[in-house]
N, CA, C and O atoms as a GROMACS GRO file, in nm:
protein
  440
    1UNK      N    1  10.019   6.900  24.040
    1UNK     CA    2   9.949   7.022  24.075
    1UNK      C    3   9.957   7.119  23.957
    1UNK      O    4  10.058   7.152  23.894
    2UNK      N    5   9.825   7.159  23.939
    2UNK     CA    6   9.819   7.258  23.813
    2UNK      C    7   9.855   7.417  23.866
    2UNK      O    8   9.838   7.454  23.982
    3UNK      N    9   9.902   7.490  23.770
    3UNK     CA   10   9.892   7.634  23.791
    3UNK      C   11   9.793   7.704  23.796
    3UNK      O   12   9.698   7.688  23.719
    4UNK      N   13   9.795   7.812  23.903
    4UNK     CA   14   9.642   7.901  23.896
    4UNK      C   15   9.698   8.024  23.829
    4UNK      O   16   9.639   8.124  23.871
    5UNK      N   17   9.823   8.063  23.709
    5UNK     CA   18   9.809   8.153  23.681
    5UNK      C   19   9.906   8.108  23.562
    5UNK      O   20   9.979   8.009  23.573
    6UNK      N   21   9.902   8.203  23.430
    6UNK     CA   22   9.986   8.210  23.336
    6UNK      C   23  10.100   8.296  23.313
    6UNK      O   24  10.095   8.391  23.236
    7UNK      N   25  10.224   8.259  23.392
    7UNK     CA   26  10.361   8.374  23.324
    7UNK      C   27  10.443   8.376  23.175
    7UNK      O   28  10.461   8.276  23.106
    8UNK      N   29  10.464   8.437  23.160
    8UNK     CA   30  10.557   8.455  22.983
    8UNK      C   31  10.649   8.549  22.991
    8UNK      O   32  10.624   8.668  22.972
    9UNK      N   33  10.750   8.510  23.016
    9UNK     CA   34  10.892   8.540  23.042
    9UNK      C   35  10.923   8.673  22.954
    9UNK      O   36  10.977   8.774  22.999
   10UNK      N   37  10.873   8.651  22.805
   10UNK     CA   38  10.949   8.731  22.724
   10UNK      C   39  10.798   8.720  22.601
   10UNK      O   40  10.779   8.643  22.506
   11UNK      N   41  10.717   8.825  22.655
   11UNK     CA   42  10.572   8.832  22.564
   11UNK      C   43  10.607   8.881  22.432
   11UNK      O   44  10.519   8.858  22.350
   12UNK      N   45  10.699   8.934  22.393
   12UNK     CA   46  10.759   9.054  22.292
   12UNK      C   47  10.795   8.928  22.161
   12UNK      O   48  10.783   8.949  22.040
   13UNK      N   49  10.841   8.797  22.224
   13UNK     CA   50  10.916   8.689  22.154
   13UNK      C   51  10.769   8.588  22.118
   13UNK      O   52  10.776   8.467  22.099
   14UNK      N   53  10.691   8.636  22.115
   14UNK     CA   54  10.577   8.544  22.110
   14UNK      C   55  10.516   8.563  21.953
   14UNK      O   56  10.442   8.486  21.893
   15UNK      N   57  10.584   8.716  21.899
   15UNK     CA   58  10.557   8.753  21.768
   15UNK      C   59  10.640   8.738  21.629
   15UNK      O   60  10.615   8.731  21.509
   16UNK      N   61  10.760   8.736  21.717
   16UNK     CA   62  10.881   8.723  21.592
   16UNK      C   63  10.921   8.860  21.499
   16UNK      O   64  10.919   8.980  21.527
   17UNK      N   65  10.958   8.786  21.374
   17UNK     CA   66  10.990   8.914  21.302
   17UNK      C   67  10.862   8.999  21.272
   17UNK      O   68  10.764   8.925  21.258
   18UNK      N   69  10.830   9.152  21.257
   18UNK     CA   70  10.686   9.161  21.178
   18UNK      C   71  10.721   9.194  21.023
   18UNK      O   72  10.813   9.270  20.991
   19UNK      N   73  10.644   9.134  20.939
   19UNK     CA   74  10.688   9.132  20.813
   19UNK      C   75  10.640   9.303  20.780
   19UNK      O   76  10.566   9.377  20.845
   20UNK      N   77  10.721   9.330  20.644
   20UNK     CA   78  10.658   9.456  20.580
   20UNK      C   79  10.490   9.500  20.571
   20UNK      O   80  10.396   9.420  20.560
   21UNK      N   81  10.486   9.569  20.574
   21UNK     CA   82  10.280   9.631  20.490
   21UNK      C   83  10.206   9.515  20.610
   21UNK      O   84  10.107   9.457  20.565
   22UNK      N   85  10.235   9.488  20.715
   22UNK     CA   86  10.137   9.399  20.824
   22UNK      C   87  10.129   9.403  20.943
   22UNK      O   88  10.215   9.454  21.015
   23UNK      N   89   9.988   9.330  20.993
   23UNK     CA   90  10.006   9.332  21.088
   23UNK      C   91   9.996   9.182  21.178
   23UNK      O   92   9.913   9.096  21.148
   24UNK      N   93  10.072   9.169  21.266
   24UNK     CA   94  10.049   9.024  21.319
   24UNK      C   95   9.989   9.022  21.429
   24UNK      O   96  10.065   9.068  21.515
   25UNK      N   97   9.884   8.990  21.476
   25UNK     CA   98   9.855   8.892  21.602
   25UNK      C   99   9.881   8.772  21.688
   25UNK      O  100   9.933   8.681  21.623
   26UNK      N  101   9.862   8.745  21.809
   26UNK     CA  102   9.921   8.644  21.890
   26UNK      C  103   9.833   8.622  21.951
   26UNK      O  104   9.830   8.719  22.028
   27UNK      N  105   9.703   8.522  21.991
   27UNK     CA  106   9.597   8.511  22.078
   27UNK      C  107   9.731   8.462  22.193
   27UNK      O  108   9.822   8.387  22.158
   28UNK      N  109   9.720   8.528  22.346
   28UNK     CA  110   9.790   8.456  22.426
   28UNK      C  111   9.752   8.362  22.554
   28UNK      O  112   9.798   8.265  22.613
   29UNK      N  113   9.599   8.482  22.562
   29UNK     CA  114   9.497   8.360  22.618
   29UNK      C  115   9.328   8.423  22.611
   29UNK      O  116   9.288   8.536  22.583
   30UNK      N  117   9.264   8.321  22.640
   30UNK     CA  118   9.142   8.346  22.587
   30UNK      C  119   9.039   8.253  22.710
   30UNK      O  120   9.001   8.136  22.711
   31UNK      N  121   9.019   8.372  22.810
   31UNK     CA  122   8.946   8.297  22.929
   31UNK      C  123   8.769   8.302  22.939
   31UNK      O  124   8.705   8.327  22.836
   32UNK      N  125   8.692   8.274  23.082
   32UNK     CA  126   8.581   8.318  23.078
   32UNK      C  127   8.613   8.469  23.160
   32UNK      O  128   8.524   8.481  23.245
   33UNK      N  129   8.679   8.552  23.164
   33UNK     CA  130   8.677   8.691  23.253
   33UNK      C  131   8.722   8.813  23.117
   33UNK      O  132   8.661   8.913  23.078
   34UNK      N  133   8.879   8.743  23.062
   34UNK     CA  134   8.969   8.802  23.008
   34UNK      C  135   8.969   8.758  22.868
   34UNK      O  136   8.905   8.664  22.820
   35UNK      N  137   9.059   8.848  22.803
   35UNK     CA  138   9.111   8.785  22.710
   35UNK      C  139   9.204   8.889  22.645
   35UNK      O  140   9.174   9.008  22.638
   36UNK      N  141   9.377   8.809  22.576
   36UNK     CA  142   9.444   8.884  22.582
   36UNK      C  143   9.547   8.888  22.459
   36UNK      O  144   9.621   8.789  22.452
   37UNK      N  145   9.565   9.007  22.344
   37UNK     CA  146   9.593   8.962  22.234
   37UNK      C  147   9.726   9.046  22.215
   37UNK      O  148   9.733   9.165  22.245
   38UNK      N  149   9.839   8.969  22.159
   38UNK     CA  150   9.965   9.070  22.103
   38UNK      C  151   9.944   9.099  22.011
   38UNK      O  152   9.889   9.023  21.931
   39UNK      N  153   9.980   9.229  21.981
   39UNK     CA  154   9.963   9.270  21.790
   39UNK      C  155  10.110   9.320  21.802
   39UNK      O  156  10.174   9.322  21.907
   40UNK      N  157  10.158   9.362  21.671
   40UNK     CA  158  10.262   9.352  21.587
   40UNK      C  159  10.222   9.408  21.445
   40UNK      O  160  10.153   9.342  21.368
   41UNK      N  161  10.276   9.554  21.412
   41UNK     CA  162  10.236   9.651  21.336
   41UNK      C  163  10.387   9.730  21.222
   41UNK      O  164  10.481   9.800  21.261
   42UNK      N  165  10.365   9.698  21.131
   42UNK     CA  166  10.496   9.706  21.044
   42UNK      C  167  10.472   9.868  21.028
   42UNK      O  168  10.357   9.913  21.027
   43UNK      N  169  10.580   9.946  21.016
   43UNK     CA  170  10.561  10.132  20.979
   43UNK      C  171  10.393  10.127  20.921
   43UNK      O  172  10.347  10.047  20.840
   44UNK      N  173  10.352  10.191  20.962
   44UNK     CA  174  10.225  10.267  20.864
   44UNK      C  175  10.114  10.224  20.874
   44UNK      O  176  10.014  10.286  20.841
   45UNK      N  177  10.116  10.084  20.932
   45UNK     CA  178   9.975  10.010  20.932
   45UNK      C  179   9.907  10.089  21.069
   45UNK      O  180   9.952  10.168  21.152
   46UNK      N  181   9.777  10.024  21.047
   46UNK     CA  182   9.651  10.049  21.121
   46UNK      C  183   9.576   9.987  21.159
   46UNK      O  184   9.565   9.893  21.081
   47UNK      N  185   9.504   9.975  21.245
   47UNK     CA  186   9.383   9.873  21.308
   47UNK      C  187   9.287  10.019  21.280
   47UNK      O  188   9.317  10.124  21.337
   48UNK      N  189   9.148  10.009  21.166
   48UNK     CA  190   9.077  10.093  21.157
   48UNK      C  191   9.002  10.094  21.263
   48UNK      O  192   8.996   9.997  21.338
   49UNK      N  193   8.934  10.212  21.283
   49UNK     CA  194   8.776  10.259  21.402
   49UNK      C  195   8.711  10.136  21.397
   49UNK      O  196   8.701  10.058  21.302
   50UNK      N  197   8.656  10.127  21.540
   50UNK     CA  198   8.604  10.029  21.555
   50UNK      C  199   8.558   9.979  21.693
   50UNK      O  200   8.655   9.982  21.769
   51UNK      N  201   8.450   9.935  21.752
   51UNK     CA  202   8.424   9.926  21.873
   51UNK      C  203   8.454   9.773  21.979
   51UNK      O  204   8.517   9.683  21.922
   52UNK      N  205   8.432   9.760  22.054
   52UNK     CA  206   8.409   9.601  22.111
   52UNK      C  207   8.305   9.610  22.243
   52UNK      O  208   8.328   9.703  22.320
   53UNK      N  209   8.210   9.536  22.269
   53UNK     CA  210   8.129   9.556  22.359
   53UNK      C  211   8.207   9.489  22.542
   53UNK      O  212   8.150   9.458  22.647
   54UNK      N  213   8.362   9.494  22.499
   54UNK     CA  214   8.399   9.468  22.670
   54UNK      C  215   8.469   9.577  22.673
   54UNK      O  216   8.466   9.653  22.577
   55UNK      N  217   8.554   9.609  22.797
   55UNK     CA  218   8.634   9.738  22.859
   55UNK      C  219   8.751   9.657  22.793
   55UNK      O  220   8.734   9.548  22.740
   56UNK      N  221   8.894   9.734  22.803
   56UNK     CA  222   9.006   9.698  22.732
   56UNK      C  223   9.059   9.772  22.780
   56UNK      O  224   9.009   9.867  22.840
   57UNK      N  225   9.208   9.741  22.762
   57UNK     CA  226   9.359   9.823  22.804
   57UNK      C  227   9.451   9.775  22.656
   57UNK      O  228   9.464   9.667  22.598
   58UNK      N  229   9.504   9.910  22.631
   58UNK     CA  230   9.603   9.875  22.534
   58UNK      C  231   9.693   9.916  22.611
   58UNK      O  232   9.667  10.004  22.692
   59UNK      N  233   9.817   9.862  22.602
   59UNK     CA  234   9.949   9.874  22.667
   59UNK      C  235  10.039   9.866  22.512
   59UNK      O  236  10.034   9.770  22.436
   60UNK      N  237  10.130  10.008  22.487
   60UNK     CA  238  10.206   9.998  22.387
   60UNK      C  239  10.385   9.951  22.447
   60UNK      O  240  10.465  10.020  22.510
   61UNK      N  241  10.393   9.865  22.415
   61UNK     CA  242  10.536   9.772  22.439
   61UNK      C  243  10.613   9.817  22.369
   61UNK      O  244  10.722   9.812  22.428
   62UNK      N  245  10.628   9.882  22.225
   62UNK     CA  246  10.711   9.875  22.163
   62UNK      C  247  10.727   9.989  22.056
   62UNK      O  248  10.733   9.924  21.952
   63UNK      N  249  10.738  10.139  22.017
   63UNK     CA  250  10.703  10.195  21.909
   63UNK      C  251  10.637  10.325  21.966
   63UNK      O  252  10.646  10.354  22.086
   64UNK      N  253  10.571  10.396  21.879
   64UNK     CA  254  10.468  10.498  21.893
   64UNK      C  255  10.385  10.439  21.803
   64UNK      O  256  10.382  10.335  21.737
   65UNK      N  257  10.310  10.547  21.821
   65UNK     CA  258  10.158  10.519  21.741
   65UNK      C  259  10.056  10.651  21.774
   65UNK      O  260  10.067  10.744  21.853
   66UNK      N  261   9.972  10.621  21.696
   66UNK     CA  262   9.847  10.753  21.714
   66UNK      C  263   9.737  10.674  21.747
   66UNK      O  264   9.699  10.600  21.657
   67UNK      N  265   9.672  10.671  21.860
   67UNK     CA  266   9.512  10.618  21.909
   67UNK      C  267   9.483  10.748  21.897
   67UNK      O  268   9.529  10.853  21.942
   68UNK      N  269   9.367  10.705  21.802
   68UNK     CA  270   9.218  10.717  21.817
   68UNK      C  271   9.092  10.693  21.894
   68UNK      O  272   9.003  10.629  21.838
   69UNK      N  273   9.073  10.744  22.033
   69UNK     CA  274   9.000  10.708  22.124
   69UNK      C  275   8.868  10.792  22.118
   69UNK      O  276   8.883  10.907  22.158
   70UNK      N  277   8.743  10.758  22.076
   70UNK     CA  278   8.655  10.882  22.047
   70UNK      C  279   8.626  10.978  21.961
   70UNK      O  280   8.583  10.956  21.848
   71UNK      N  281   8.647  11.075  22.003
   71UNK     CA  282   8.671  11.208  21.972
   71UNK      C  283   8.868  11.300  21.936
   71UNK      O  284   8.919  11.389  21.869
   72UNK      N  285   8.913  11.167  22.064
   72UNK     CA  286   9.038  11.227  22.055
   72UNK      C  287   9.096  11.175  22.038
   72UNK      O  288   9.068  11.056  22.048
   73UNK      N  289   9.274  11.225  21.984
   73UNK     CA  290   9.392  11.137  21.961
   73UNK      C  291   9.485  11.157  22.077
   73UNK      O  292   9.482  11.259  22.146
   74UNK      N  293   9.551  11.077  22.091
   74UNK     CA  294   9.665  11.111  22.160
   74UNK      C  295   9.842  11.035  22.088
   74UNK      O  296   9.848  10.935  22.015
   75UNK      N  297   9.915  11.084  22.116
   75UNK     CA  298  10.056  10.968  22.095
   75UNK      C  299  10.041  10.857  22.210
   75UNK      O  300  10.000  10.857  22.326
   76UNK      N  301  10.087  10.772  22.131
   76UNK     CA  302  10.143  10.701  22.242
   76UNK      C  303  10.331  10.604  22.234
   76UNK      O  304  10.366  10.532  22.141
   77UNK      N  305  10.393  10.627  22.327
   77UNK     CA  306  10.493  10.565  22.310
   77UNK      C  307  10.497  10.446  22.447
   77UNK      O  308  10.412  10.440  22.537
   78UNK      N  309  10.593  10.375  22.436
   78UNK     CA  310  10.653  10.265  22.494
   78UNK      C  311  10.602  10.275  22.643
   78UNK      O  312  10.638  10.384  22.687
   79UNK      N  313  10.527  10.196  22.744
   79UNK     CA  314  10.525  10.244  22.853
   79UNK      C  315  10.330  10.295  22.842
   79UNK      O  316  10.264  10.250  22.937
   80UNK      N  317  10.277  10.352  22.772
   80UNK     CA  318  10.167  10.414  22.780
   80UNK      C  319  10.039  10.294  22.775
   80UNK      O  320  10.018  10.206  22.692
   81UNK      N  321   9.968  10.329  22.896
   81UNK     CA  322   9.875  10.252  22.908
   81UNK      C  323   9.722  10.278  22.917
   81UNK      O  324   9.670  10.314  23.023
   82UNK      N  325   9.656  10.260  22.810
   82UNK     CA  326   9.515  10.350  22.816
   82UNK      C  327   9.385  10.229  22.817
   82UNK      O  328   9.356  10.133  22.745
   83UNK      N  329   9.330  10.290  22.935
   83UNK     CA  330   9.172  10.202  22.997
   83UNK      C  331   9.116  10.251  22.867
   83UNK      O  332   9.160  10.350  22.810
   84UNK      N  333   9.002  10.166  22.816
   84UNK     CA  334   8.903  10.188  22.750
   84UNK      C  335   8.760  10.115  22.803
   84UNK      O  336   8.753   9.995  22.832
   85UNK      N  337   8.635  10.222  22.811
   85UNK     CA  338   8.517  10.142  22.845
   85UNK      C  339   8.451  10.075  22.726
   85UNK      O  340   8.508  10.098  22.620
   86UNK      N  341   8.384  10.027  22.721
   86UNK     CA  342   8.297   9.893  22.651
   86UNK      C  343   8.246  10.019  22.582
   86UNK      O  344   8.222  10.129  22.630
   87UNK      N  345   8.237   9.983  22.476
   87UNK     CA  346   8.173  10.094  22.348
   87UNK      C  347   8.238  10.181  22.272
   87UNK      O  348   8.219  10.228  22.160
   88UNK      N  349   8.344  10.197  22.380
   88UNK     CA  350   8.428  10.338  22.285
   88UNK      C  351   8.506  10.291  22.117
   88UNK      O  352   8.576  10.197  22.079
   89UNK      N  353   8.466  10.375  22.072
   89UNK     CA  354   8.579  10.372  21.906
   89UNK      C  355   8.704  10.404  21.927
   89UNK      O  356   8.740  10.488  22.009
   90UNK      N  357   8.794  10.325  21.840
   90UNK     CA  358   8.885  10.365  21.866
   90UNK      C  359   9.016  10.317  21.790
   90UNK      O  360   9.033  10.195  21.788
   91UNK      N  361   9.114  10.400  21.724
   91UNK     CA  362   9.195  10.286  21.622
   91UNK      C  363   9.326  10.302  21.638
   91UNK      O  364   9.344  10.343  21.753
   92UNK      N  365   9.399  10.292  21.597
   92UNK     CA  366   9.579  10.251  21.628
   92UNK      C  367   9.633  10.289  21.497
   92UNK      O  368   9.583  10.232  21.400
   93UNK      N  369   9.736  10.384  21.475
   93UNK     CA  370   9.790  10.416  21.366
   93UNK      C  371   9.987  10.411  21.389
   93UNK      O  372  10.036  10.502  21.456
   94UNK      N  373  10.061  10.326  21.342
   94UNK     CA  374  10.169  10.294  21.376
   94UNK      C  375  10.228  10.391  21.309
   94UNK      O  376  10.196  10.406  21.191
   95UNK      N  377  10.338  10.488  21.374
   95UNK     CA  378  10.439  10.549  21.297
   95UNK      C  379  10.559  10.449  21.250
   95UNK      O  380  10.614  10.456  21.140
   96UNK      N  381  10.588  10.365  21.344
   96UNK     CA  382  10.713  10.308  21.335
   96UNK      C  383  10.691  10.147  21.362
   96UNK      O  384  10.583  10.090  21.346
   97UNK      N  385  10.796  10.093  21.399
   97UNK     CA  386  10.698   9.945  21.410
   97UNK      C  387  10.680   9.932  21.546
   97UNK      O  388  10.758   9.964  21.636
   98UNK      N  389  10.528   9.862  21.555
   98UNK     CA  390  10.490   9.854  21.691
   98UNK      C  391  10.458   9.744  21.763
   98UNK      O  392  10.422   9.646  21.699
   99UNK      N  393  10.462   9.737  21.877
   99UNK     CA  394  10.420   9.600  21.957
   99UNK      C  395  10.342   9.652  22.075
   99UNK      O  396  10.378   9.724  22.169
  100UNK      N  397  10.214   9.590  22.043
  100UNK     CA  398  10.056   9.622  22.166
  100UNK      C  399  10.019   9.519  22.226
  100UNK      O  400   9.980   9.417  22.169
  101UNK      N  401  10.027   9.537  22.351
  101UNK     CA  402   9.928   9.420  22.398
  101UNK      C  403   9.782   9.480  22.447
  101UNK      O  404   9.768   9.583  22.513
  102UNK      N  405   9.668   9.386  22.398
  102UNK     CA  406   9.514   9.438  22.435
  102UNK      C  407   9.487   9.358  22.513
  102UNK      O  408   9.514   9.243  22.478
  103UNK      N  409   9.436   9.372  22.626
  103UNK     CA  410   9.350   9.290  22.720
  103UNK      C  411   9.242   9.316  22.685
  103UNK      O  412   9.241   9.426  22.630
  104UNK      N  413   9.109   9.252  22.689
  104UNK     CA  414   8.953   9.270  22.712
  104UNK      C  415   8.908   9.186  22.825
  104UNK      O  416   8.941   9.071  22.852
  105UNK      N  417   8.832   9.261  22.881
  105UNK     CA  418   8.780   9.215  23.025
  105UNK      C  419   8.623   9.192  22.975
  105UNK      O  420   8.558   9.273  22.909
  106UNK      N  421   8.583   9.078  23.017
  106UNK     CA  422   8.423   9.049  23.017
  106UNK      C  423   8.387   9.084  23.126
  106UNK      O  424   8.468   9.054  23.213
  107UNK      N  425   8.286   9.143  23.166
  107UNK     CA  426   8.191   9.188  23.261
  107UNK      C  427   8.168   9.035  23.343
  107UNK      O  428   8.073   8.988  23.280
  108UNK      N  429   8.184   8.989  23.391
  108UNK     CA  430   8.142   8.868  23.501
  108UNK      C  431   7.955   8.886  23.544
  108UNK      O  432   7.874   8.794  23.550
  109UNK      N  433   7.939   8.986  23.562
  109UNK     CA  434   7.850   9.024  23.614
  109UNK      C  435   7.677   8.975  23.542
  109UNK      O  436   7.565   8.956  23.590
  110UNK      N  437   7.747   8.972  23.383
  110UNK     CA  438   7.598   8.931  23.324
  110UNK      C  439   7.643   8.803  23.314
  110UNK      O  440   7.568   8.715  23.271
   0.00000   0.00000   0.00000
């Protein structure tokens, strides 16, 4: 009997060390609804402006950081979880080192 769902004990261990001046990614899964990526951000780095045509959640796991959502910034630390709709700009600026997980949701609908 197969599983109808994916658990990961310890998502944080899926990235390892993050090296200096980088940033790492982790595809962890990649469905027809979802899809769901770890990043891993050494002091200072950035994911520049930039859009995606599905809705998204960044969940910051690990660090602060400065999003760029729009028009506005906010902090974000450990714990903070921000919806995004399909279109919005938006970029990630690490103060310290960070660990994000992004979901993107496909619309089912089209």
């Amino acid at each position: 009997m197969s599983k109808s769902y994916i658990a990961i004990p310890d998502v944080r261990a899926l990235l390892g060390e993050i090296a200096e001046e980088s940033i790492v990614s982790r595809n962890i899964y990649n469905e027809a609804t979802s899809r769901a990526m770890l990043f891993g951000f050494a002091p200072g780095q950035e994911l520049s402006e930039h859009t995606t045509p599905m809705a998204a959640t960044i969940h910051i796991l690990e660090g602060t950081a400065t999003l760029t959502l729009g028009e506005e910034k906010m902090e974000a630390a450990p714990g903070t979880l921000v919806f995004m709709p399909p279109s919005l700009s938006h970029s990630v600026h690490a103060h310290g080192q960070v660990v994000m997980l992004l979901t993107m949701m496909k619309d089912s609908r089209k």
